[in-house]
Structure formats: structure tokens, C-alpha cells
N, CA, C and O of each residue as an XYZ file, in Angstrom:
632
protein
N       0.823     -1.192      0.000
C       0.000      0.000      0.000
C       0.870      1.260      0.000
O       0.737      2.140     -0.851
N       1.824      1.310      1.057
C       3.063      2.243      0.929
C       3.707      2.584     -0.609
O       3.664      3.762     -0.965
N       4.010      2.074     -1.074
C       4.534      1.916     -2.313
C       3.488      2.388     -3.445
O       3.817      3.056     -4.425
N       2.020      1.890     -3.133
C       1.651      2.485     -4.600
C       1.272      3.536     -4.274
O       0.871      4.048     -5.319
N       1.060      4.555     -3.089
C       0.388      5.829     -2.699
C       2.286      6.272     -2.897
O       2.324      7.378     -3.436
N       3.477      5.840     -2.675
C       4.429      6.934     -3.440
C       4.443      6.571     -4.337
O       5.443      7.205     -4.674
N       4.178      5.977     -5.272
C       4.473      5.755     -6.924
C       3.059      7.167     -7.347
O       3.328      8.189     -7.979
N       1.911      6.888     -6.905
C       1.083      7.466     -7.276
C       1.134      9.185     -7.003
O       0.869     10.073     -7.814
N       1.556      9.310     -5.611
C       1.851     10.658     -5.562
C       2.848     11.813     -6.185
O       2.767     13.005     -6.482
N       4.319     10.253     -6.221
C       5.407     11.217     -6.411
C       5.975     10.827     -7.938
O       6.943     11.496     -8.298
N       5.583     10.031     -8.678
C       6.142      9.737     -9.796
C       6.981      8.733     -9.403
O       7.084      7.909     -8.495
N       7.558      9.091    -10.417
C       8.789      7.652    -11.265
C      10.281      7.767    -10.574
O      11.304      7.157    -10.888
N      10.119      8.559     -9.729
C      11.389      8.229     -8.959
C      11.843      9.199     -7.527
O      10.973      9.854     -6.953
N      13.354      9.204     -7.020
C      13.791      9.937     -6.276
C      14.469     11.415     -6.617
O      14.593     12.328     -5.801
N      14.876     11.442     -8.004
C      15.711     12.021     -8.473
C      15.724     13.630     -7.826
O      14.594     14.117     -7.853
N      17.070     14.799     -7.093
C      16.684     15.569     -6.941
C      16.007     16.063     -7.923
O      14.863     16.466     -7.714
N      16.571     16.129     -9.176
C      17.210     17.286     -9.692
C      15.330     17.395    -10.227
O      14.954     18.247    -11.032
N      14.671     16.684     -9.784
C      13.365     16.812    -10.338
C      12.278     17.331     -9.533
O      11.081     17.340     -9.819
N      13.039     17.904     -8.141
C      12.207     18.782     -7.276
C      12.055     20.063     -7.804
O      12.809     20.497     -8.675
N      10.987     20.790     -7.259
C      10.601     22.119     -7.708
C      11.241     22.884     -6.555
O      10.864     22.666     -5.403
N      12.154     23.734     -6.813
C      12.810     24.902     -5.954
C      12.171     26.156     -5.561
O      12.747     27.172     -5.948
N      11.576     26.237     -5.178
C      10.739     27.732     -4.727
C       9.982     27.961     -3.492
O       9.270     27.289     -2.747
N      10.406     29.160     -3.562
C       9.884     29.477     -1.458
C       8.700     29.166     -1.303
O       8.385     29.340     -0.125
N       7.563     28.642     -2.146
C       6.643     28.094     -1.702
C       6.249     26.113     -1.555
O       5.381     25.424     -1.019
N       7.637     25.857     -2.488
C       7.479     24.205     -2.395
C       8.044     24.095     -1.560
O       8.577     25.136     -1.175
N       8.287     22.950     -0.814
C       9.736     22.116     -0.053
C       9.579     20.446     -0.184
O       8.714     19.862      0.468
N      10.426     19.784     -1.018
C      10.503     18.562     -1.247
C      11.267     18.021     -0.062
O      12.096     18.619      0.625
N      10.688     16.357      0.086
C      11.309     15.615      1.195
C      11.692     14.467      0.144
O      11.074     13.866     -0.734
N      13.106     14.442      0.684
C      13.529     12.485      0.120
C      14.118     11.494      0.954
O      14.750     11.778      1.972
N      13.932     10.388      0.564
C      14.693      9.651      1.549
C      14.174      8.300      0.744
O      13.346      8.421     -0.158
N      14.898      6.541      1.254
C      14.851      5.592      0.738
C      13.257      5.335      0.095
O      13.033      4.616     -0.878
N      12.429      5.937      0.711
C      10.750      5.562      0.068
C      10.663      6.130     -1.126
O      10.126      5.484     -2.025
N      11.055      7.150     -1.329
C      11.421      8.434     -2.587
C      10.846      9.722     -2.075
O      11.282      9.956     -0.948
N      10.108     10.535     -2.468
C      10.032     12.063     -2.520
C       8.789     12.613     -2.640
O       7.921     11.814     -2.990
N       8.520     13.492     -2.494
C       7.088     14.023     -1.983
C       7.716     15.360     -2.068
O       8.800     15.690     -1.588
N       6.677     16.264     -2.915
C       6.861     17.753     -2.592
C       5.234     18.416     -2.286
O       4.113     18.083     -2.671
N       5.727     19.461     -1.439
C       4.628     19.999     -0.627
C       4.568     21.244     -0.821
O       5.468     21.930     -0.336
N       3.760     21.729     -1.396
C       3.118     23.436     -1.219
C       2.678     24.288      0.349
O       1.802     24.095      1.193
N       3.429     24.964      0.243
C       3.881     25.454      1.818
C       3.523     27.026      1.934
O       3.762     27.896      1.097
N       2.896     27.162      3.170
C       2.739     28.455      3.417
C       4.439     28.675      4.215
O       5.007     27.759      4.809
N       4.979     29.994      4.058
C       6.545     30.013      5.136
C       6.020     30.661      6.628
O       5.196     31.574      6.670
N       6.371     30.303      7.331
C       6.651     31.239      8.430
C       8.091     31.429      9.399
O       8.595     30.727     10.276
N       8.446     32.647      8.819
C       9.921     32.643      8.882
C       9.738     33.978      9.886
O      10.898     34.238     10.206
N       9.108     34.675     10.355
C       9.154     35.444     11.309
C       8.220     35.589     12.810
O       7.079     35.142     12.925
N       8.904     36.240     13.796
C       8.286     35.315     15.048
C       6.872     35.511     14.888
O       6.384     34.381     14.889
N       5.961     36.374     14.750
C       4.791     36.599     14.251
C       3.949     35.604     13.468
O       2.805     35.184     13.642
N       4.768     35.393     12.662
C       3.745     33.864     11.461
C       4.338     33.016     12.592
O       3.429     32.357     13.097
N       5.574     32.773     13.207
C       5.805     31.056     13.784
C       4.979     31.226     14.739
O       4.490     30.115     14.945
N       4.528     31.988     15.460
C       3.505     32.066     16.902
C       1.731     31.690     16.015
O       0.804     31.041     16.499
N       1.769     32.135     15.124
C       0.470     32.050     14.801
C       0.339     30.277     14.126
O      -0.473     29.450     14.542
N       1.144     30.090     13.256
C       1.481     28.613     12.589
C       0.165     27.916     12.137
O      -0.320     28.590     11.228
N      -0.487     26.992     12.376
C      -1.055     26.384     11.871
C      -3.017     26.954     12.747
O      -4.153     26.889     12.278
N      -2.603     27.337     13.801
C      -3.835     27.795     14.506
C      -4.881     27.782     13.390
O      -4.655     27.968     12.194
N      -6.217     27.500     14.043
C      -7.375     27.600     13.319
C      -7.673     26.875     12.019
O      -8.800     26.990     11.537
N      -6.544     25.975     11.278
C      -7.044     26.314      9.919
C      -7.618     24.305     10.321
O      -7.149     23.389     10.997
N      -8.831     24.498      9.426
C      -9.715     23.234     10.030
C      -9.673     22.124      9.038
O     -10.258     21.064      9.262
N      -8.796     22.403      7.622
C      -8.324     21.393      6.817
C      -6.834     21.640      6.382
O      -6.167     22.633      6.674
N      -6.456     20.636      5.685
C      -5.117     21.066      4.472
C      -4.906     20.012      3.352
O      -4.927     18.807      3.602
N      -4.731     20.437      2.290
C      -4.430     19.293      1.293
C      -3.870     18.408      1.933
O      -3.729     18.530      3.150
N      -3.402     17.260      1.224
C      -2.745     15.892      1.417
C      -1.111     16.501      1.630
O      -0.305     16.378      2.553
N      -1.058     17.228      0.273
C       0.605     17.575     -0.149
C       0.523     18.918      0.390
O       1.145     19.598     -0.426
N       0.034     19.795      1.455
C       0.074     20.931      1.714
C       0.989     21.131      3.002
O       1.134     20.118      3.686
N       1.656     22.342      3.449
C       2.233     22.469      4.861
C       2.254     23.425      5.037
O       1.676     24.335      4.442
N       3.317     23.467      6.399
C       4.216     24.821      6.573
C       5.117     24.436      6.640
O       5.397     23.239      6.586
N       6.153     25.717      6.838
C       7.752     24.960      6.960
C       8.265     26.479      7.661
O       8.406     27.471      6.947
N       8.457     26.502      8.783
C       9.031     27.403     10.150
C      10.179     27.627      9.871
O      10.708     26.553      9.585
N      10.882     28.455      9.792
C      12.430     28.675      9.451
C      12.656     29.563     10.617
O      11.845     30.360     11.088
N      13.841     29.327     11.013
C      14.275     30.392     12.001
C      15.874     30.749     11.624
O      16.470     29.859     11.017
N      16.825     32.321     12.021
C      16.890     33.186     12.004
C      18.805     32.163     12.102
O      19.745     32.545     11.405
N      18.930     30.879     13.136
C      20.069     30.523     12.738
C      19.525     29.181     13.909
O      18.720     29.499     14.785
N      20.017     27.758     13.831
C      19.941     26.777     14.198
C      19.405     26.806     15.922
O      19.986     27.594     16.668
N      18.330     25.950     16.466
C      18.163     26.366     17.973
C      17.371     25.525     18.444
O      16.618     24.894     17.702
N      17.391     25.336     19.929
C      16.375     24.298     20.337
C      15.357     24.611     20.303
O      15.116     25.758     20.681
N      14.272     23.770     19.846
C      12.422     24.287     19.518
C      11.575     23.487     20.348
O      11.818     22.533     21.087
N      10.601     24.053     20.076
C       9.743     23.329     21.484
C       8.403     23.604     20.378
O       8.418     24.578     19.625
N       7.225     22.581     20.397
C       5.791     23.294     19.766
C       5.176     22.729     20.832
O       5.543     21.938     21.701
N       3.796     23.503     20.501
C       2.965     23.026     21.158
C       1.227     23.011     20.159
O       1.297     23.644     19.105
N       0.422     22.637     20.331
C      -0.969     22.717     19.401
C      -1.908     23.393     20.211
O      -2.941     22.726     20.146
N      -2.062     24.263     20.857
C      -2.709     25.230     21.077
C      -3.405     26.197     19.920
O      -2.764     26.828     19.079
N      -4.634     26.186     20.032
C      -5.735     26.293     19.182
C      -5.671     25.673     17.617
O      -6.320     26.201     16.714
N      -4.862     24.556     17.407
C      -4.832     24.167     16.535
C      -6.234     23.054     16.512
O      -6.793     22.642     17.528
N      -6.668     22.659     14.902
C      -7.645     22.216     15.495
C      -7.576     20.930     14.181
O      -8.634     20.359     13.917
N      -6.556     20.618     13.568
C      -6.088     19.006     13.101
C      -4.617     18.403     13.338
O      -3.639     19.094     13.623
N      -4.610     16.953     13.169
C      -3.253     16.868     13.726
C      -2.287     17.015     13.152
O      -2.483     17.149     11.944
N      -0.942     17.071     13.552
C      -0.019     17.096     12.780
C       1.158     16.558     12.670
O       1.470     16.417     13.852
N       2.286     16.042     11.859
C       3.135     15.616     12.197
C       4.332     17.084     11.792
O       4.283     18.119     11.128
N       5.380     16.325     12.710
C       6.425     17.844     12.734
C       7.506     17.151     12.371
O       7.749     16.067     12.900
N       8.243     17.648     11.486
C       9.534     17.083     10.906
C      11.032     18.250     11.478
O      11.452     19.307     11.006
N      11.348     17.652     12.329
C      12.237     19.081     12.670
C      13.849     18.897     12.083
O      14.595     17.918     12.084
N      13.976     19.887     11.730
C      14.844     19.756     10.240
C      16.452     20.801     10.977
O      16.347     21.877     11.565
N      17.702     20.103     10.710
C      18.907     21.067     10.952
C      19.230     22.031      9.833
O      18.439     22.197      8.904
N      20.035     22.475      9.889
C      20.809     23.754      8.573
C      21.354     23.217      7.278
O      21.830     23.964      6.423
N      21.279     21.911      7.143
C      22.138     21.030      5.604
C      20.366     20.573      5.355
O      20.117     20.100      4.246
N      19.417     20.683      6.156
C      18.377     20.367      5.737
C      17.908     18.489      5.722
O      17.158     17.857      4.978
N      18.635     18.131      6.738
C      18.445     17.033      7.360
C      17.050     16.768      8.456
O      16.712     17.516      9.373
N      16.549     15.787      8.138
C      15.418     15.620      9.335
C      16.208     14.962     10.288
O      16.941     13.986     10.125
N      15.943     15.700     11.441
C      16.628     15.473     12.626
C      15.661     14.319     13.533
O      16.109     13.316     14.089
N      14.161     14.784     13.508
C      13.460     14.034     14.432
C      11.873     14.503     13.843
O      11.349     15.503     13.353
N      11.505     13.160     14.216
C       9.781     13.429     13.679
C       8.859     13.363     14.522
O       8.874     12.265     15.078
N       8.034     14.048     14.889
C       6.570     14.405     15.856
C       5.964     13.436     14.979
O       6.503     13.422     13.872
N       4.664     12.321     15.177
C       3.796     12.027     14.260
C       2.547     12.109     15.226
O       2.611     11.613     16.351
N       1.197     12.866     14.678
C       0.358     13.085     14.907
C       0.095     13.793     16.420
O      -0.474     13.313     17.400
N       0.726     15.118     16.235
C       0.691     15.941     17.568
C      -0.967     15.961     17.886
O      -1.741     16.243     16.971
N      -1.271     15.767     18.714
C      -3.032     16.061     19.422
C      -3.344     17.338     18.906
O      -2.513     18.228     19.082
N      -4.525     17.622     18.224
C      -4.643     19.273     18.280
C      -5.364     19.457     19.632
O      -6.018     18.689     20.338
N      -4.968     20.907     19.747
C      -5.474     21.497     21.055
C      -4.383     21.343     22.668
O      -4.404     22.043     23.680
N      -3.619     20.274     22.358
C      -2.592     19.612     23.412
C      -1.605     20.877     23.962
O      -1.190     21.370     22.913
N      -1.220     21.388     24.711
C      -0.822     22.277     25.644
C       0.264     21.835     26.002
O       1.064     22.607     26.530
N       0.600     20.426     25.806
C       2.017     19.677     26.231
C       2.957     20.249     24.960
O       2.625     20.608     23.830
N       4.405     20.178     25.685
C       5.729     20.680     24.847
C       6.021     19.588     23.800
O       6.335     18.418     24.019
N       5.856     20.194     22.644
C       6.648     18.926     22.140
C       7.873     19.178     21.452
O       7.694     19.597     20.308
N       9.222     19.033     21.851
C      10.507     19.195     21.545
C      11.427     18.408     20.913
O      11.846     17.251     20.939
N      11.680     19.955     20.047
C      12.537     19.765     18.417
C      13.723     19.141     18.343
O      14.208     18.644     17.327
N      14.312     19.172     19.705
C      15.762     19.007     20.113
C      16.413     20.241     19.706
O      15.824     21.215     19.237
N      18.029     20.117     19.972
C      18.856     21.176     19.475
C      19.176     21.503     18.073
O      19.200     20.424     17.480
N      19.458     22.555     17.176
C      19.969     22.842     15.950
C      19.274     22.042     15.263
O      19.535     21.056     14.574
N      17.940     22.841     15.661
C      16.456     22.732     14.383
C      17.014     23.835     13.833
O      17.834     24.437     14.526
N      16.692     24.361     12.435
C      16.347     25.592     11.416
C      15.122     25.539     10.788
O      14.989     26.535     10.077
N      14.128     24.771     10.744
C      13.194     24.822     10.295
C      11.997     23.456     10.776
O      12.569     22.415     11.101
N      10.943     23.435     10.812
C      10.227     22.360     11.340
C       9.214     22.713      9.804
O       8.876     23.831      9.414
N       8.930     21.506      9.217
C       7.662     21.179      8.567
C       6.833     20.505      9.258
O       6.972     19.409      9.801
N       5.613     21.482      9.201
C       4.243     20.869      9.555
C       3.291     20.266      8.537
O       2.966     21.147      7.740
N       2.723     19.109      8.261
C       2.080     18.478      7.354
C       1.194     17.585      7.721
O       1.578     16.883      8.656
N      -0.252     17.277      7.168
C      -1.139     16.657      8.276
C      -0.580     15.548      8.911
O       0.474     15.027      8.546
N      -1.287     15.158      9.890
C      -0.888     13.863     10.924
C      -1.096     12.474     10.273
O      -2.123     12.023      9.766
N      -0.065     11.990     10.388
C       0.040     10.416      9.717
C       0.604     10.229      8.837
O       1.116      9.126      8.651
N       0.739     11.375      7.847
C       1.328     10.955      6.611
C       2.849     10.752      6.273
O       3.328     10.203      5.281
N       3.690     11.510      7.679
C       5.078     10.808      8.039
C       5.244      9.555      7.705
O       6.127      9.038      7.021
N       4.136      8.998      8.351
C       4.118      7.120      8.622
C       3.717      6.311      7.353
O       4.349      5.344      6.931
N       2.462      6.886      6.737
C       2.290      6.191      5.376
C       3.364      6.540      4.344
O       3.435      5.758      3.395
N       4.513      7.937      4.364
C       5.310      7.705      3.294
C       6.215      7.123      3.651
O       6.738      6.462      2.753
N       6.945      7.016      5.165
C       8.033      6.572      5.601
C       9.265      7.414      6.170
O      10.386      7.087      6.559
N       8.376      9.030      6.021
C       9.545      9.776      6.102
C       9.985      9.478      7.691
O       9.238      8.897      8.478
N      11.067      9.878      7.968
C      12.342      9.798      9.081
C      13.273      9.976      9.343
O      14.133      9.607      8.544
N      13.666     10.575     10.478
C      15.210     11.171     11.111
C      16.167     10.847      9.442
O      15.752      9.837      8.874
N      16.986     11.373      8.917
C      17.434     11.034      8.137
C      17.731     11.437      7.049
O      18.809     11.731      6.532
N      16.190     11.445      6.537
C      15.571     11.999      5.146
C      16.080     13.545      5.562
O      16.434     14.026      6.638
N      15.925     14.202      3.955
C      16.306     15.116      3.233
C      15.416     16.239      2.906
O      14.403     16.056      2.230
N      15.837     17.687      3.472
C      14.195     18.277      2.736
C      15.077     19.166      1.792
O      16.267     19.229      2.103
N      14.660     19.875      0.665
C      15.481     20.325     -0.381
C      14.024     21.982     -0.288
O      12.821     22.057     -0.539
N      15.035     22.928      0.179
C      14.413     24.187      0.031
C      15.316     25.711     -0.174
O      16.166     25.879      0.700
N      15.242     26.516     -0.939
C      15.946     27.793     -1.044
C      16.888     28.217     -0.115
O      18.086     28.429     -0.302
N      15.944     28.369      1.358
C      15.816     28.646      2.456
C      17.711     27.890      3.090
O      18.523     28.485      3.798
N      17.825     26.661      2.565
C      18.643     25.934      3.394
C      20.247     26.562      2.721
O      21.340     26.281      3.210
N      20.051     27.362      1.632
C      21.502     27.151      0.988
C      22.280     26.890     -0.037
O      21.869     26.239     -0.998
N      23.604     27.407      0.051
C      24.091     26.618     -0.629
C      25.068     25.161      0.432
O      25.851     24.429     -0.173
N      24.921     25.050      1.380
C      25.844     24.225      2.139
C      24.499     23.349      2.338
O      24.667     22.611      3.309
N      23.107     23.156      1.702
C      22.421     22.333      1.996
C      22.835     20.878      1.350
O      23.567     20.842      0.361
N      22.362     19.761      1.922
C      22.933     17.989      1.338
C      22.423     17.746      0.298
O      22.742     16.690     -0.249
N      21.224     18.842     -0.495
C      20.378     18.961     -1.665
C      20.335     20.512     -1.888
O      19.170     20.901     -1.801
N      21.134     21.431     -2.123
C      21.401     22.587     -2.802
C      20.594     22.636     -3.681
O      20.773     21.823     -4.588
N      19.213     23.717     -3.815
C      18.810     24.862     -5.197
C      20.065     24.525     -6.289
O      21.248     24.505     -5.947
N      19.685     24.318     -7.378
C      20.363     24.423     -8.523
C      20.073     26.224     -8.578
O      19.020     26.820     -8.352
N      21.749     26.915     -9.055
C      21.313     28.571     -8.758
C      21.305     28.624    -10.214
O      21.980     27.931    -10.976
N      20.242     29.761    -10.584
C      20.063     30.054    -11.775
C      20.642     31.190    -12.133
O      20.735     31.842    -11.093
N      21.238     32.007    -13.319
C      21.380     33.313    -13.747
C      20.655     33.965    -13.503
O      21.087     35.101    -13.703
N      19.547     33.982    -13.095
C      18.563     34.936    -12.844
C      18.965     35.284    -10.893
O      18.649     36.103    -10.030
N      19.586     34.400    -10.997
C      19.397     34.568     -8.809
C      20.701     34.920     -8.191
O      20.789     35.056     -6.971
């Protein structure tokens, strides 16, 4: 079942070079293959305090992706959130460091990123588990670099 929901979602393979680069995608890879997600950013303390609050659906392939300011220990919590979520908390080469799967909405308990997070993707709850993503895997975004383990191809234009 794993296998034909990534064949079906993500195509015909892992390949980076076939992710979409832009501050609104962020692709994940790892041994299952790849998944890219249409992302709202919240890169300032204002959007990360507000985050996912209120919103009462999201696509399959939809997220956020939290960036912060230089690598640090994170903590979430789901306060007025109101579906679940899984949290992928991601270092500065753009490594998944550690995965939340299916935070409670509404839950008031800490749930912690560990040290030298730069960014956490939020994406509905469960779907960590049906693609396989984990500590490990790869997220490929603007945001990470050029010292990211999946570097933006830079264009003449940038």
C-alpha cells in the first residue's frame, strides 16, 4: 500500500534534480522516494507564533515549513490548533533530525525539536508514517543554501 500511494503521488522516482525549488514548495527524500509539498513560510516570530492555529483542513501535499533566524532548540505546542499534525524538525544542511507524528490538536504539552532545528515542517498527521519519512531523510528548500545535502540548482537569474 506504501509503495503504490508513493508511486502514485510522487512519480517515477527519487531524483533531486526533479524537485521544484521555490519558497513556496519544499521537497522531502529519503529511501521511500520524494514528496513535494506546497507550503505556506513562516519565517518570522509573528507567522511562527500564529502557525497552523485555526485552519480546520489542508491538502494531502500541503504544509508549513518554520524557518528560524540561525539553528536552535524548539519546542511546539498545538494550542488552538484544530487538526493533527506531524512535525519534521529539520537542521541547517536540511536534514530531518526528528519526527513528531500526529501531535493532538489542542494539546498544551511541549513537544521538543531538540537542538539545531532551522526549520520544522508541519504536514497533516500520519502521513510521516504512510510515506516513511524519518530522522534522516532530506528536505530540499531555497531557504537551506548553498551548504544544503540537496542545494537549489542557482540560476542566472538569482
Amino acid at each position: 500500500m506504501k509503495s503504490v500511494l508513493a508511486i502514485a503521488l510522487f512519480g517515477l522516482g527519487a531524483n533531486p534534480a526533479w524537485a521544484l525549488c521555490a519558497e513556496d514548495k519544499v521537497s522531502v527524500f529519503g529511501d521511500w522516494g520524494q514528496a513535494t509539498f506546497t507550503i505556506e513560510l513562516a519565517d518570522d516570530p509573528q507567522e511562527r507564533s500564529k502557525g497552523l492555529m485555526f485552519v480546520e483542513q489542508m491538502a494531502t501535499l500541503e504544509g508549513m515549513l518554520f524557518i528560524y533566524e540561525e539553528p536552535q532548540s524548539v519546542s511546539f505546542w498545538m494550542k488552538n490548533t484544530l487538526i493533527p499534525l506531524d512535525m519534521l524538525f529539520v537542521g541547517p544542511t536540511g536534514e530531518v533530525l526528528n519526527v513528531h507524528e500526529n501531535a493532538v490538536p489542542g494539546d498544551l504539552t511541549a513537544i521538543p525539536g531538540g537542538d539545531g532545528v532551522l526549520a520544522v515542517l508541519e504536514i497533516n498527521g500520519g502521513l510521516a508514517a504512510r510515506l516513511g519519512i524519518a530522522a534522516g531523510d532530506v528536505l530540499q528548500h531555497p531557504r537551506f543554501g548553498n551548504d544544503a545535502i540537496l542545494p537549489c540548482e542557482q540560476t542566472s537569474e538569482s
